[in-house]
C-alpha positions as CSV (number, residue, x, y, z in Angstrom):
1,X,84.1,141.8,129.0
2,X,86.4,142.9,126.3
3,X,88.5,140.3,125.3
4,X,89.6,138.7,121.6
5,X,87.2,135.0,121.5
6,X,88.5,132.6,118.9
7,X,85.4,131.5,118.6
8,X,84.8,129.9,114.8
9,X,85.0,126.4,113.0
10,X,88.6,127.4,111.8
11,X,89.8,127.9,115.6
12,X,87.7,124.4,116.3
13,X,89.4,122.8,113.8
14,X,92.8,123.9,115.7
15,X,91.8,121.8,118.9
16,X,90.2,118.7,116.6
17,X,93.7,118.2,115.0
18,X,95.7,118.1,118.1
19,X,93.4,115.0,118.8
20,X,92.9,113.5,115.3
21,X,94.8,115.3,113.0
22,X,97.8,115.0,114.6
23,X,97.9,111.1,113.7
24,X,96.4,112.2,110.3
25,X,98.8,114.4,109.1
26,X,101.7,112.4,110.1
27,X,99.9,109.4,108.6
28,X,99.1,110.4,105.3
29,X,102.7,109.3,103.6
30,X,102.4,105.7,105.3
31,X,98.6,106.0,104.0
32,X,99.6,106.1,100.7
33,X,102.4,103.5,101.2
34,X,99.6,101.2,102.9
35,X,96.5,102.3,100.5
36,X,98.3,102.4,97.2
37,X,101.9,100.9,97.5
38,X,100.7,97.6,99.1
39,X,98.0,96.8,96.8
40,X,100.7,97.5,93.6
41,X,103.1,95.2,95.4
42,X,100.4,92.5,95.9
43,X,99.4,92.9,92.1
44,X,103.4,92.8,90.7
45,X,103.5,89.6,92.9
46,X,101.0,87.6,92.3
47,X,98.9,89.1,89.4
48,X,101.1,91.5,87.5
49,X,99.4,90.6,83.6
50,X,97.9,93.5,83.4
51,X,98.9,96.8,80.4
52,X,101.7,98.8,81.8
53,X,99.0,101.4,81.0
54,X,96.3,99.9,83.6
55,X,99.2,99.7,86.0
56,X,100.7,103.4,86.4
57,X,97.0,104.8,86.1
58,X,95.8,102.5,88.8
59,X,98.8,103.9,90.8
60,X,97.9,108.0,90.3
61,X,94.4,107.3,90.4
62,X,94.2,105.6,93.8
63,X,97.0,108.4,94.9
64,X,94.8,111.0,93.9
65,X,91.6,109.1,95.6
66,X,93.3,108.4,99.1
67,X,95.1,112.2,99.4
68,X,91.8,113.6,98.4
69,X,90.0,111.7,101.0
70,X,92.3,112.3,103.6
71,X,92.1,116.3,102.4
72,X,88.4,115.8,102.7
73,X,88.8,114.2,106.4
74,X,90.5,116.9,107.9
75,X,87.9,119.0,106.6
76,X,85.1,117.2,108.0
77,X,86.8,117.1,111.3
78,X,85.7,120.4,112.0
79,X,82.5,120.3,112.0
80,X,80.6,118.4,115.1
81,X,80.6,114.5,115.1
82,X,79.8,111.9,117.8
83,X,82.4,110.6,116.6
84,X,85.4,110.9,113.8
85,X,84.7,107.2,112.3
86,X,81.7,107.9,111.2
87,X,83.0,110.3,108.4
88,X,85.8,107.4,107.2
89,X,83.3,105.2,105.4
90,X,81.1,108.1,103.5
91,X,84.1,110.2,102.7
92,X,86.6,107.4,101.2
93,X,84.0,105.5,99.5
94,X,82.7,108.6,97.4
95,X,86.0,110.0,96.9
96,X,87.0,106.6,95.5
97,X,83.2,106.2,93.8
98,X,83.8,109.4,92.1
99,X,87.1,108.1,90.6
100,X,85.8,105.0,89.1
101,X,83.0,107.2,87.8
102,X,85.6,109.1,86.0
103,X,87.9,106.1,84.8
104,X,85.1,104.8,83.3
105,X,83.3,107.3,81.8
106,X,86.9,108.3,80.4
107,X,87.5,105.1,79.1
108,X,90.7,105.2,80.7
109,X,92.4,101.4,81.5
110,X,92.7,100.8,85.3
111,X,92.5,97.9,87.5
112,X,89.6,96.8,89.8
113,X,92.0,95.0,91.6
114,X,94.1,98.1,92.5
115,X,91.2,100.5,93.4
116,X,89.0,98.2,95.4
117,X,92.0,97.1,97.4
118,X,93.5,100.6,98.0
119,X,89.8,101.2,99.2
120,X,90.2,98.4,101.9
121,X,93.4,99.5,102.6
122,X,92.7,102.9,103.0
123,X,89.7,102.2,105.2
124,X,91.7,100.1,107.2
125,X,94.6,102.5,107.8
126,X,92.7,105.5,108.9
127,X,90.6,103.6,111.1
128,X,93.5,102.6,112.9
129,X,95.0,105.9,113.1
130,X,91.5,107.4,114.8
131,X,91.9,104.4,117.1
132,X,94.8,105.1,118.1
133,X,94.3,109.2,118.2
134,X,90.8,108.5,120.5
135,X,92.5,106.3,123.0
136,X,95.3,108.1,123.7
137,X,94.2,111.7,124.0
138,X,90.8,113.4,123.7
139,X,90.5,117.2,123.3
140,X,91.3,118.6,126.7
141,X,89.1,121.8,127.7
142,X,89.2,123.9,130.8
143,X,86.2,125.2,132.1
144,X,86.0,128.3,133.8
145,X,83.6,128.3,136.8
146,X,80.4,130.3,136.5
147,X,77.0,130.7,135.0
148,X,75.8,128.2,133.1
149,X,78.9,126.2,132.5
150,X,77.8,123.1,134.6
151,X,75.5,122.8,131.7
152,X,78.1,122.6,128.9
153,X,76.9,120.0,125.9
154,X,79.9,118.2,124.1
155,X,80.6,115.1,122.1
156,X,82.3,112.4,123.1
157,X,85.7,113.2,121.9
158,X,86.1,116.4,124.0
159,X,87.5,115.5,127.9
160,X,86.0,118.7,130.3
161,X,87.5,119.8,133.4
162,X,86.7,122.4,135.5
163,X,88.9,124.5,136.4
164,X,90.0,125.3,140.5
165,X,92.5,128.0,140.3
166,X,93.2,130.9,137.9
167,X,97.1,129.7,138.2
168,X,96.7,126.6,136.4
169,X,98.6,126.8,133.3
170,X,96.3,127.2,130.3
171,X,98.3,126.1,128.1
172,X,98.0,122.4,129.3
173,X,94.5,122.6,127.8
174,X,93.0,122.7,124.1
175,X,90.7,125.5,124.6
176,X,89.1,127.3,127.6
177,X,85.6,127.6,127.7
178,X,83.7,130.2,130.3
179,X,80.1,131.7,130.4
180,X,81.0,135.4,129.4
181,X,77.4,136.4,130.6
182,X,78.3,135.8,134.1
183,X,80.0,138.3,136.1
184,X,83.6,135.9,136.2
185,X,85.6,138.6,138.5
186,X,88.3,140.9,137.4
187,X,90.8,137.5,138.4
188,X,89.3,135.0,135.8
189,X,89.1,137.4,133.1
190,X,92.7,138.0,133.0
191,X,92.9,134.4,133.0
192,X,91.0,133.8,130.0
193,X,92.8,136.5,128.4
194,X,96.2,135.0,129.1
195,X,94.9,132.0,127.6
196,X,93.9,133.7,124.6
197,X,97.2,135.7,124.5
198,X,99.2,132.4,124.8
199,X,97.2,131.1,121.5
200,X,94.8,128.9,123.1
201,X,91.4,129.1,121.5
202,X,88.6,130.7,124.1
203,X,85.1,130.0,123.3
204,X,81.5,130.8,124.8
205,X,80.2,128.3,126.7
206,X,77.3,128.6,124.1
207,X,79.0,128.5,121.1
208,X,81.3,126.0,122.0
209,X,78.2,123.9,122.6
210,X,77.4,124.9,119.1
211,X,80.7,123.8,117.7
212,X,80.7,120.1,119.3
213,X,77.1,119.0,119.1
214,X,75.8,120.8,115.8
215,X,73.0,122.3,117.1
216,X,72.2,126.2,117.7
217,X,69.7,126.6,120.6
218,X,67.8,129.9,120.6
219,X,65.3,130.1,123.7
220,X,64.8,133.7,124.1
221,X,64.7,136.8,122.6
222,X,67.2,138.9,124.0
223,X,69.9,135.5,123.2
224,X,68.8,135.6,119.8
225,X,71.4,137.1,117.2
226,X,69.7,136.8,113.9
227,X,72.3,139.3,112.6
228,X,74.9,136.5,113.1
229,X,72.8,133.4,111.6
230,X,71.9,134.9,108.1
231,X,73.4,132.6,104.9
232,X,75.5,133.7,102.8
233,X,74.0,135.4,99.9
234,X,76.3,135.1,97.5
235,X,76.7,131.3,98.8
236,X,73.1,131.0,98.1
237,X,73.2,132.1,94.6
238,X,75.7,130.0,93.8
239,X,74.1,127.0,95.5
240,X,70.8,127.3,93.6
241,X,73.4,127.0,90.1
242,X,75.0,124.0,91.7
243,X,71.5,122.8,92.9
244,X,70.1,123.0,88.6
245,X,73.3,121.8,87.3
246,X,73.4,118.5,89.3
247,X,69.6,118.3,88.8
248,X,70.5,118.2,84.6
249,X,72.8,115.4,85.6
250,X,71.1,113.1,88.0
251,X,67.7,113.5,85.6
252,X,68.3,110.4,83.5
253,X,69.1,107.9,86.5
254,X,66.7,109.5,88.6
255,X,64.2,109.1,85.8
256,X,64.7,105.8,85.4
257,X,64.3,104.6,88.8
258,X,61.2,106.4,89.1
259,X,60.1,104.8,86.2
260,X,60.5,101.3,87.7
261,X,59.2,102.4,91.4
262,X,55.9,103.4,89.4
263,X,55.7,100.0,87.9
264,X,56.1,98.4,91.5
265,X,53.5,100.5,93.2
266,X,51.0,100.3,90.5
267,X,51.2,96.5,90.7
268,X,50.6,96.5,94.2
269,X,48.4,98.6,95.2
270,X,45.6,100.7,94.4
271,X,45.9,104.2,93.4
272,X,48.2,107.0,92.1
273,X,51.9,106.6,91.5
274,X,53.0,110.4,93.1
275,X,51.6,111.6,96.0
276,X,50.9,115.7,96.3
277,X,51.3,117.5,99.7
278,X,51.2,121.2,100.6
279,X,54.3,122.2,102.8
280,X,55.9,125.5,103.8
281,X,58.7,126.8,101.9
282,X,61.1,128.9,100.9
283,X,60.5,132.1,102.5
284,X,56.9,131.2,104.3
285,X,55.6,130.2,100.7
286,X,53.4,127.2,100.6
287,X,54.1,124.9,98.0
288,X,53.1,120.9,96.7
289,X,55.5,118.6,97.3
290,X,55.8,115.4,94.7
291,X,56.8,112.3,96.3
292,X,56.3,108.5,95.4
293,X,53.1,107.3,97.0
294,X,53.9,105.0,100.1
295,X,50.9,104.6,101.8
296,X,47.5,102.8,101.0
297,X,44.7,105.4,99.8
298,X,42.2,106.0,102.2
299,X,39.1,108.4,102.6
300,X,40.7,109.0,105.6
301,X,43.9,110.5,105.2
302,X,44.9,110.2,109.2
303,X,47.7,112.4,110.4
304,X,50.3,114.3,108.5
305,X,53.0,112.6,110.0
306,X,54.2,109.5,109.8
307,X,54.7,107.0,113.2
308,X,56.8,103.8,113.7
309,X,55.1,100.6,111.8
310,X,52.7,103.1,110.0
311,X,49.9,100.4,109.0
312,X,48.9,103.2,106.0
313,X,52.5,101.8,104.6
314,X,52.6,99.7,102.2
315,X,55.4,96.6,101.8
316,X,56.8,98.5,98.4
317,X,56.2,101.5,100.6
318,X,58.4,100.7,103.6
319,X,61.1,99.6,101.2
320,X,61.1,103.1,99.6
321,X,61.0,105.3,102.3
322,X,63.9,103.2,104.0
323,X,66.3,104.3,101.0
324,X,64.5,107.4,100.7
325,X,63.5,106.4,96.8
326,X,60.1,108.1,97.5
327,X,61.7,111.0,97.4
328,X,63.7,111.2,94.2
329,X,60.5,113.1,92.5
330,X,61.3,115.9,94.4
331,X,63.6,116.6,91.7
332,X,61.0,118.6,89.8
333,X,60.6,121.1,92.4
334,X,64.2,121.1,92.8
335,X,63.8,122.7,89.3
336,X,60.8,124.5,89.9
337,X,62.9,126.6,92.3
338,X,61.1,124.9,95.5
339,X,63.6,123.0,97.1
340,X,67.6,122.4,97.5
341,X,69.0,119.3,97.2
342,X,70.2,120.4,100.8
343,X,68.3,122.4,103.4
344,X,66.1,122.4,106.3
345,X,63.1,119.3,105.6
346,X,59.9,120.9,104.7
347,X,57.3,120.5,106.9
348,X,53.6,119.7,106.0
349,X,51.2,123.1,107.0
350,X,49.1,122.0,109.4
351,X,52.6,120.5,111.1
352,X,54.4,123.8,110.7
353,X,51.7,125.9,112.0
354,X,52.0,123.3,115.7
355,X,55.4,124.0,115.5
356,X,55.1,128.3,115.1
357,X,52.5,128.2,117.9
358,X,55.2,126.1,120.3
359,X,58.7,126.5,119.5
360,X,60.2,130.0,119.3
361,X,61.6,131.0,116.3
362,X,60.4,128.4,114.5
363,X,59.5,130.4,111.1
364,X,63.4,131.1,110.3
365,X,64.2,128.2,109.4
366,X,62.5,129.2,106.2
367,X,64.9,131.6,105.2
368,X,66.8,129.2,103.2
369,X,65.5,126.7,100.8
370,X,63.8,123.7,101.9
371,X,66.1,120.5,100.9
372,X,65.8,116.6,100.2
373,X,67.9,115.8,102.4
374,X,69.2,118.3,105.3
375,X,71.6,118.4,108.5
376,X,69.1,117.9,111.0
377,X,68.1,114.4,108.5
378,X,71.0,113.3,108.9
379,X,71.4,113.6,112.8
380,X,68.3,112.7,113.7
381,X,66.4,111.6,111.1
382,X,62.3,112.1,110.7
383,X,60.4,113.1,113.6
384,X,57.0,114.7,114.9
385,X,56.8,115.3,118.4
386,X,57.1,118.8,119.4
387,X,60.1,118.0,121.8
388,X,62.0,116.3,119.0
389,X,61.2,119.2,116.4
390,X,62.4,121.4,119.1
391,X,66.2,119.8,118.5
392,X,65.6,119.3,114.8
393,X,65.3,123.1,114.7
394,X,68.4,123.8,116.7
395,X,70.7,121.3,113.8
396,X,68.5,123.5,111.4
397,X,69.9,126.9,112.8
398,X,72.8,125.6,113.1
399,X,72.6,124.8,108.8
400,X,71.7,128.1,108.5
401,X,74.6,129.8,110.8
402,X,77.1,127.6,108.9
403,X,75.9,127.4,105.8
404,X,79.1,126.5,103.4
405,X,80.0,124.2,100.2
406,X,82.0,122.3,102.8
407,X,79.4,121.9,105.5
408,X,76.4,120.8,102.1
409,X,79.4,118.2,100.7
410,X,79.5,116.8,104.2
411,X,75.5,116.0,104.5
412,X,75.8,114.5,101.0
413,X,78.8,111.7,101.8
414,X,76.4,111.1,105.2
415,X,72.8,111.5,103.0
416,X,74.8,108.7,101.0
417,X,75.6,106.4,103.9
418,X,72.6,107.0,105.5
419,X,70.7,106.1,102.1
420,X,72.4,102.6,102.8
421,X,71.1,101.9,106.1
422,X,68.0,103.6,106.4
423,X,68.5,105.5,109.5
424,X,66.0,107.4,110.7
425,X,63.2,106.5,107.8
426,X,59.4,105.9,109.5
């Protein structure tokens, strides 16, 4: 079937909008009015003693905060989500983190007042706006009948109808979606390629699964397309310069806290502060991971993995691997060229070697750098079973066929929320 598929995050990103970013774009102006304007007011009000100095930077400060969120957002909102409020919190909060880091390591006068407020503001304004965006239209997709499209996978902010007749108009719908490996008939393929001739974005029944779930399922050989899932080289390169510089400035903080964590497990409980494990790497290499011991030491080391309510944890233990604190030593082989600060989780051998034998495939998700933290961590968190390291490999192909500065910045805002809550520690 010949036919021109827009078929790519940037075509995605068309449909999101019409849902979200719709109410995004034409909310930004009374964002700022609401996240920056209102908290000034309330200031000149009630509590205007501050410099004139504090005042104006507060004011381009928490403009340049809330616009770069909100930039950020509709970035975000391409990639797959269950849902678009959970990127609010993570976004917003570092963008606005990052400017009181630079304020104050600037030295440059500003009002708590006036960030923390446009903060709350801000929060509460694009929360409203997705509210509002969700409940009054999801993403509308046609589906054309045949092959495996009864078994389309989407999130929840896509609506999916099937389609009875190739006269329905397609532009009433977001995107069409049809299973171009079924024979369709001569009559449906000219309707899809009206649709895409009318501008309508036409995706694979496979890909668009891709696209709105986040995982990349690869069951058989003659589906695979390793051609099309390769990273970007010169993305790589770059990433392993980004991956030493932020290493140089997270080494003092990281340091420190490691420092203390020592003191803590050394007081209570026997044995050595780091704990040493062989996993598979970067290109099938085997190498030692360094990690803050969390478990008591036994003669019996028990299973590579660990399960819920491991008794081998210890209370320090538990506490570290919720925050994932145990893992901040990992920052040596970050240097040592081992690991990413983002990639695929490395596996322990014996673990990887289950895997190999069961799950097709399974080796190439060593063709990128192991990471700290990764996109499959922060979907699903830590798991063993074979059926769930089945889906943590399709979020880990799906790393690799998307692998982009924008896709890494998004796993760090959710690596940071997720350090918060502890989701998904064992």
């Amino acid at each position: 079937m010949q036919i021109a598929i827009l078929s790519s995050p940037a075509a995605m990103q068309h449909s999101r909008r019409i849902s979200v970013g719709a109410y995004l774009s034409a909310g930004l102006i009374g964002g700022v009015l609401v996240g920056v304007l209102v908290p000034a007011l309330i200031r000149i009000r009630f509590l205007f003693n501050d410099p004139t100095g504090s005042f104006f930077n507060s004011l381009i400060a928490t403009s340049i905060a809330l616009v770069t969120g909100y930039y950020l957002y509709n970035k975000f909102i391409v990639y797959p989500a269950r849902t678009s409020y959970s990127h609010v919190v993570p976004v917003f909060g570092s963008v606005y983190g990052i400017m009181f880091f630079v304020l104050v390591m600037f030295r440059i006068e500003y009002s708590r007042f006036q960030l923390l407020m446009s903060l709350f503001f801000a929060l509460v304004w694009f929360f409203g706006l997705i509210y509002v965006s969700t409940k009054t239209k999801k993403i509308l997709v046609g589906l054309v009948p045949g092959g495996t499209i009864d078994n389309i996978r989407h999130g929840n902010i896509i609506a999916a109808e099937p389609l009875d007749s190739p006269t329905e108009d397609p532009r009433q719908f977001d995107a069409i979606v049809a299973d171009f490996r079924a024979d369709l008939g001569l009559v449906w393929e000219k309707y899809v390629a009206q649709a895409a001739l009318s501008g309508i974005p036409v995706y694979h029944v496979k890909h668009f699964s891709e696209l709105t779930t986040g995982a990349v399922q690869i069951e058989h050989l003659s589906e695979n397309s390793f051609g099309t899932i390769i990273p970007s080289l010169s993305y790589a390169r770059a990433k392993r310069l980004v991956d030493l510089v932020l290493g140089l400035l997270m080494l003092v903080p990281f340091t420190a806290i490691i420092f203390i964590a020592a003191i803590l497990i050394k007081l209570t409980s026997r044995g050595p502060v780091f704990f040493l494990q062989e996993r598979m790497g970067f290109r099938g290499k085997p190498f030692k991971i360094i990690k803050l011991r969390t478990m008591q030491v036994r003669k019996d080391n028990g299973t590579s993995y660990t399960e819920d309510n491991d008794p081998r944890v210890t209370a320090v233990g538990a506490i570290f691997r919720k925050f994932r604190i145990d893992e901040f030593p990992q920052i040596i082989n970050i240097f040592a060229g081992q690991m990413s600060w983002i990639g695929p989780r490395p596996e322990a051998i014996d673990l990887s070697e289950k895997y190999e034998s069961a799950i097709p495939f399974y080796s190439y998700r060593h063709i990128v750098r192991p990471g700290i933290t990764g996109w499959a961590q922060v979907n699903q968190g830590n798991v063993w079973d074979v059926e769930a390291a089945t889906t943590k490999l399709h979020y880990d192909f799906y790393y690799i066929k998307y692998f982009s500065p924008w896709l890494d910045v998004m796993i760090t805002v959710k690596t940071i929320a997720i350090m918060l809550t502890g989701f998904g520690s064992r």
